[in-house]
N, C-alpha and C positions, 0 to 999 in steps of 0.2 A: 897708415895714417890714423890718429885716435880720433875717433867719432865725433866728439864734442867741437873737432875742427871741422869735419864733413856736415856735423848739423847747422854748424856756421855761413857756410857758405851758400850762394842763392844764384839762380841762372836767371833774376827778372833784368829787365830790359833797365838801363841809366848806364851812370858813369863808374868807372872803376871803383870809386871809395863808395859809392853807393851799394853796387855789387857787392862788396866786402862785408857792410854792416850786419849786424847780425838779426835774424828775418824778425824776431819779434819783433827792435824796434822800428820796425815798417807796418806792423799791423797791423788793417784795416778793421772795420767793427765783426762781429761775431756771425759765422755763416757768411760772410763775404767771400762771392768769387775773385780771385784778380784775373783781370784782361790781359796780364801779360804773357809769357812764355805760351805754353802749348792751349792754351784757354781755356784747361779743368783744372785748375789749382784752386784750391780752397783753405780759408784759415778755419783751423777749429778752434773751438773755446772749454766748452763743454764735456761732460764723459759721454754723454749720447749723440751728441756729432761725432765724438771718437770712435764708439761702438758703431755706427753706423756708415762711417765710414770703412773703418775696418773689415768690415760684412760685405762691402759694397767692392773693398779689392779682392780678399778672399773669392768671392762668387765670380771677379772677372780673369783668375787663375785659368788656364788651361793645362798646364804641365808644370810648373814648381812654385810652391810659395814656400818666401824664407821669411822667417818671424823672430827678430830680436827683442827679446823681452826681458824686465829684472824676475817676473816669480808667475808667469803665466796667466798676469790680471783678470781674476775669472770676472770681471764684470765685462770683460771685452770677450776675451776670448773661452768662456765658460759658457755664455749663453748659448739655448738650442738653436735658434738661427745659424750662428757663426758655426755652430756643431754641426750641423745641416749640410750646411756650404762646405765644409771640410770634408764630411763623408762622400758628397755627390761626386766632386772633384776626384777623389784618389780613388772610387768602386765604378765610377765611368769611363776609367783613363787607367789602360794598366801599367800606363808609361810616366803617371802622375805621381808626385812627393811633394810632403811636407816637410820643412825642416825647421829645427826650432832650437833656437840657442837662449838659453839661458844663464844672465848673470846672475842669481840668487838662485842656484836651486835649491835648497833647505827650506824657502818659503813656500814655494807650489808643493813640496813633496809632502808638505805636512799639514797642508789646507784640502785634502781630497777633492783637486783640483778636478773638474768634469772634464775638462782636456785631457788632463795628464792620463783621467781614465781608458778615452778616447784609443790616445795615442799607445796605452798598453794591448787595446785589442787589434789596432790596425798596425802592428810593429812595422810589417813591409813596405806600409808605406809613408808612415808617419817617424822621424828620424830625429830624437831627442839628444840633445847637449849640454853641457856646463862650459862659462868660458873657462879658460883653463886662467887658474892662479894668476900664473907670470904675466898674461895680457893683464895692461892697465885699464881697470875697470871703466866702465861706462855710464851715464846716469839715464843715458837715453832709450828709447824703444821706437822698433818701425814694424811695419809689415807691408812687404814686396811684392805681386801678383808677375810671375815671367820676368820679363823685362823691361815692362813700362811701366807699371801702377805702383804705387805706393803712398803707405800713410804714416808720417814720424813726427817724432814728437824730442823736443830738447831734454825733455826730463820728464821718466819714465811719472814722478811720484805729481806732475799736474796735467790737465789733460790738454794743455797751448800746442798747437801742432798745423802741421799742413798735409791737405791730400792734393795728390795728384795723380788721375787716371793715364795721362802718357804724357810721360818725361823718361824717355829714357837714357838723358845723361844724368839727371839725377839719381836715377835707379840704378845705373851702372855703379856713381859713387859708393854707394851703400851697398854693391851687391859684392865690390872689389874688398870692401871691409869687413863683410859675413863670411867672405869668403877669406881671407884671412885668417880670423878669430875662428874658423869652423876647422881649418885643417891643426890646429894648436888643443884642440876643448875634447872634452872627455867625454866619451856614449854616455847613454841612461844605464845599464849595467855599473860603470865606474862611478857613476853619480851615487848609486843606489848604497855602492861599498863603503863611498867615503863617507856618505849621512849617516851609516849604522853604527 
């Protein structure tokens, strides 16, 4: 299913055509909780309610975070906080992974991305990708904590989005689509050949 239909879709509480519309145009003012569904849902507006939400699913990982991204946005996921939270996770847990799909990789690889550095020194357990070609591209970005948290957004290039610490039917949407695009996309190895 392409993403831009899964970002569409919304599990709050009304009537069918309601449920349908798409979440923006329901959106409450900025840093507003909504009461509905699991009752951590949050809209964000801003890059630093993005970053801090981000931070905030990252740190509540226990065993896999998956990260769809266009180019590894080092203002979210570059900062030492979020680097922090990545380390702790995969060097306290030998059973812990990161995985990280990328639709642009050309752009993180040639921004000396502090992730991407990250991720070459913890290879085992930091697990990098390209989507592959033939998948129709994406505009969107999320990051998934297990199988209830998560923080996405419609389009990767503004920072409008929603967090929610446990939803996990929505997390399963998005985890049935990473997972998808993850068994089609190409290691950091193939990434590396194709960029040179």
């Amino acid at each position: 299913m392409p993403m831009n239909l899964l970002l569409r879709q919304s599990d709050m509480a009304g009537n069918t055509e309601e449920r349908t519309k798409p979440i923006v145009d329901r959106v409450p003012g900025p840093g507003a909780d909504i009461s509905t569904g699991s009752g951590t849902r949050t809209i964000l507006t801003t890059m630093p309610e993005v970053r801090e939400a981000s931070l905030k699913v990252a740190k509540a990982a226990q065993r896999l975070l998956s990260i769809f991204t266009q180019d590894l946005e080092p203002l979210i996921y570059g900062e030492e906080p979020f680097l922090e939270a990545i380390k702790r996770l995969v060097l306290a847990r030998s059973y812990a992974k990161v995985r990280v799909l990328l639709a642009d990789p050309s752009r993180a690889m040639v921004d000396n991305n502090r992730f991407l550095a990250l991720a070459r020194r913890l290879t085992s357990c930091i697990d990098l990708r390209a989507m592959s070609p033939e998948y129709p591209a994406s505009a969107g970005a999320f990051i998934i904590a297990d199988d209830k948290a998560l923080v996405y957004r419609l389009q990767a290039d503004r920072w409008d989005g929603i967090s929610d610490m446990n939803d996990p039917a929505v997390v399963r949407r998005y985890l049935n689509f990473f997972d998808e695009v993850w068994q089609t996309s190409m290691q950091e190895s193939q990434m590396r050949q194709m960029l040179m």
